[in-house]
C-alpha positions as CSV (number, residue, x, y, z in Angstrom):
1,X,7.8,10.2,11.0
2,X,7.1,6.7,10.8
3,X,10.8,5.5,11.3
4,X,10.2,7.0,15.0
5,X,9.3,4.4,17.3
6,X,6.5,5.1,20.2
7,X,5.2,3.2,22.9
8,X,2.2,2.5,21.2
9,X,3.9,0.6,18.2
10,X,3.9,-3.1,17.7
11,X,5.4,-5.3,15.2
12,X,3.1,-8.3,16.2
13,X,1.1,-9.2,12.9
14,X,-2.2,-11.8,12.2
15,X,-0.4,-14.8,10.2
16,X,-0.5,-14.2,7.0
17,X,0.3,-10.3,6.9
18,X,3.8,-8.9,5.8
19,X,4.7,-5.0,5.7
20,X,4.0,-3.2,2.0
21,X,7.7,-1.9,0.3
22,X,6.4,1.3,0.4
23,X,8.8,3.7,1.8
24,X,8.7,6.8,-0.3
25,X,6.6,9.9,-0.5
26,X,3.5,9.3,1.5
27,X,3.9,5.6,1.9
28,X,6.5,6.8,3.9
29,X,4.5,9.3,6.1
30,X,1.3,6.9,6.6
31,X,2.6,3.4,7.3
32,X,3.4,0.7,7.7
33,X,1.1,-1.0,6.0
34,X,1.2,-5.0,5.4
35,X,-0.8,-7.1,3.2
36,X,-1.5,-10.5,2.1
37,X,-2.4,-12.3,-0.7
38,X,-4.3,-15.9,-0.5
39,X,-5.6,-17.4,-3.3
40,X,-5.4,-14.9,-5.1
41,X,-7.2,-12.4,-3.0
42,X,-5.7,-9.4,-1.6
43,X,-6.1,-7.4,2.2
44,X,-4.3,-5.1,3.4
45,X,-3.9,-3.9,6.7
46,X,-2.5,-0.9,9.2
47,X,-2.0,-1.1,13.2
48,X,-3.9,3.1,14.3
49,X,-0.7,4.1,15.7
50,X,-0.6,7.8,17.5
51,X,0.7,9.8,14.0
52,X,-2.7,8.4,12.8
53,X,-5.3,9.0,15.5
54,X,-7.9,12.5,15.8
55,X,-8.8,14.1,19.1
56,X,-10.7,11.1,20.1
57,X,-7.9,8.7,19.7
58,X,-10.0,6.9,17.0
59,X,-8.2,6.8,13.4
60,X,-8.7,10.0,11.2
61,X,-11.1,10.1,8.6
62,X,-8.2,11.0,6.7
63,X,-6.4,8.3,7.1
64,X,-9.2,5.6,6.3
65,X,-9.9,7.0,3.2
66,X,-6.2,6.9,2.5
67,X,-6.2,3.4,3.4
68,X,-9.6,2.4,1.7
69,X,-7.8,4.1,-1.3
70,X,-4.9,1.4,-0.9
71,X,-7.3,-1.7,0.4
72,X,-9.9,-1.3,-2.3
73,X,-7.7,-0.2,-5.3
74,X,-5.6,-3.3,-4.7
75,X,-8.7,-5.5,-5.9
76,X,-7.4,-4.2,-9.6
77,X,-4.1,-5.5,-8.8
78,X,-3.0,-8.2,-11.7
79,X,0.1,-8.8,-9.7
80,X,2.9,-7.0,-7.9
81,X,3.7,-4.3,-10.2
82,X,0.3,-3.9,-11.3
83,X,-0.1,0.4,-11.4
84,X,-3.0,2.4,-11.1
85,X,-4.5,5.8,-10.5
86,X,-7.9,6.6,-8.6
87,X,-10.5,8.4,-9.7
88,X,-13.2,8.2,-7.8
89,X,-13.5,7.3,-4.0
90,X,-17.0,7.2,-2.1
91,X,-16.9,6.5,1.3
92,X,-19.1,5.9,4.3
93,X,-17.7,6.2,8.2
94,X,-19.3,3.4,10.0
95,X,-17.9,3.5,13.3
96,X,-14.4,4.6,14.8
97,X,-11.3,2.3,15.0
98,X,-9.5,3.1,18.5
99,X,-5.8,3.7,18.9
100,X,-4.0,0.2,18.6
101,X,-6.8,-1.3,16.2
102,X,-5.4,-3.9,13.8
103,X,-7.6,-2.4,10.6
104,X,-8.2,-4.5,7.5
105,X,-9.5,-3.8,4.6
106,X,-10.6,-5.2,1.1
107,X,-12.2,-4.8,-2.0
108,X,-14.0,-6.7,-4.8
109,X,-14.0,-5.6,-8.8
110,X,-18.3,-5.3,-9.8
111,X,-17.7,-3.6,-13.3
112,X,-14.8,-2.9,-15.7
113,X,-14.9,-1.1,-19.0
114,X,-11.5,-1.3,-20.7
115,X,-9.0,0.0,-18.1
116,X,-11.8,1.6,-15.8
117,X,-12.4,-0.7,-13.4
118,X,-15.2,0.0,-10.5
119,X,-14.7,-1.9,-6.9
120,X,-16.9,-2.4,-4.1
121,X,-14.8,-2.1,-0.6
122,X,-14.9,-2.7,3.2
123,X,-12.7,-1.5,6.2
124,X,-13.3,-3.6,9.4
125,X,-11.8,-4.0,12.8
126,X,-11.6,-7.4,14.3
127,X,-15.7,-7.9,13.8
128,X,-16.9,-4.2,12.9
129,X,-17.3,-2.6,10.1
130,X,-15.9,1.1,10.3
131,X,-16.1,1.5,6.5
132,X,-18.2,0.8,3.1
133,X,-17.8,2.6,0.1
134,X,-16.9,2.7,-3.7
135,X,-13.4,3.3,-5.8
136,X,-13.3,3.7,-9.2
137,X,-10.0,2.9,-10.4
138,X,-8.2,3.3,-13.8
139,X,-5.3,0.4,-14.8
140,X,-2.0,2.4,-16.8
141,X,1.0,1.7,-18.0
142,X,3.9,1.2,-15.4
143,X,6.2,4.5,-15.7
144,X,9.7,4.1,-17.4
145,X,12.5,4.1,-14.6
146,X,9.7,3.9,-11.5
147,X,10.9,1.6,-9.7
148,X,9.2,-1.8,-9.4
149,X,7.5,-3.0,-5.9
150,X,10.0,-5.5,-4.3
151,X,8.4,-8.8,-5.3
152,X,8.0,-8.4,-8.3
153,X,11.8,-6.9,-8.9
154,X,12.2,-10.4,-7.4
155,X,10.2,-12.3,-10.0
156,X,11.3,-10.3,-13.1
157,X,15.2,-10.1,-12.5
158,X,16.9,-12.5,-14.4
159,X,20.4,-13.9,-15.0
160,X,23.1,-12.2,-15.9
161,X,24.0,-12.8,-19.6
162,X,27.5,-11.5,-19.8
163,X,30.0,-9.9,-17.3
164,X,29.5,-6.4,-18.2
165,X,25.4,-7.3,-17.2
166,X,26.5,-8.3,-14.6
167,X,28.5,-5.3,-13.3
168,X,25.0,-3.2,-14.3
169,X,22.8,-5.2,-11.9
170,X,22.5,-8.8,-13.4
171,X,19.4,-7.8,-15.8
172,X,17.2,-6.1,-13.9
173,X,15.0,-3.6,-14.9
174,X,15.6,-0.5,-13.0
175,X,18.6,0.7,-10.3
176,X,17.7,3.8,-8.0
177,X,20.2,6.3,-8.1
178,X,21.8,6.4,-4.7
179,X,20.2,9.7,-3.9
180,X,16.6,7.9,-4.9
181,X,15.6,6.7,-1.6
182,X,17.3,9.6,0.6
183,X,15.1,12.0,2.9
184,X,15.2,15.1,0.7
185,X,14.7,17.0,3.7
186,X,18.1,15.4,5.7
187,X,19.8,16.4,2.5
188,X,19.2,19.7,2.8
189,X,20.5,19.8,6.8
């Protein structure tokens, strides 16, 4: 789990890089991740931490294209609570990225056709490229009651208009249920 510590973790970042609010389901199982945005460009990033490494200590292939899934799907991001699904993912291994690698990644939209939108992507390490490939990506709708990535929560929660708004969570869009973000399988202990 990646709320268990190990001696190989660090929470020393590249300026720039803050962790990605995603703690559920298999954000939860995979990260941290982090990412920044600059000028309207976004990369985002993971440390190869133990949980993540094959037999050779390099990152699994499974967990790049996880990543270059996240990285490269981001280039369709809007903003914040931009949602969207994959439907295709092509990738080539490179070369390996050893346990303790700081691994970026990127991608760049090269076609769109309504909500279909195809992206061109690269993994790297410091100044190696362990990853090239293709996503094709597909834009849609933000589910009703999903909740809404932290930032933009942030941006899109307004004032409270009246006292009883205010006792419902000043205006904002969604409020987990308190169960939401439990560990279903602690529950069940």
């Amino acid at each position: 789990m990646t709320d268990d510590f190990n001696r190989y973790q660090t929470t020393e970042l590249p300026p720039g890089y803050a962790q990605l609010a995603w703690h559920r389901g298999f954000g939860r199982q995979i990260g941290p991740l982090f990412e920044k945005r600059e000028n309207g460009h976004l990369t985002r990033a993971f440390r190869v931490e133990e949980y993540h490494t094959n037999g050779m200590l390099n990152a699994h292939g499974g967990m790049l294209m996880t990543f270059a899934d996240m990285a490269w799907g981001g280039a369709v991001e809007k903003d914040e609570d931009t949602w969207w699904v994959t439907v295709r993912l092509l990738c080539d291994f490179l070369a390996g990225a050893p346990l303790g690698s700081f691994v970026e990644g990127d991608g760049k939209v090269v076609g769109r056709q309504d909500d279909v939108v195809t992206v061109e992507g690269r993994i790297w390490t410091g100044d190696k490229t362990i990853m090239r490939g293709t996503g094709i990506f597909k834009v849609i709708p933000r589910r009703e009651g999903a909740p809404m990535r932290e930032a933009a929560a942030n941006k899109k929660q307004e004032a409270p208009t009246s006292p009883s708004d205010a006792a419902k969570g000043g205006g904002r869009s969604f409020q987990a249920p308190a169960t939401f973000f439990s560990d279903p399988v602690r529950q069940s202990e």
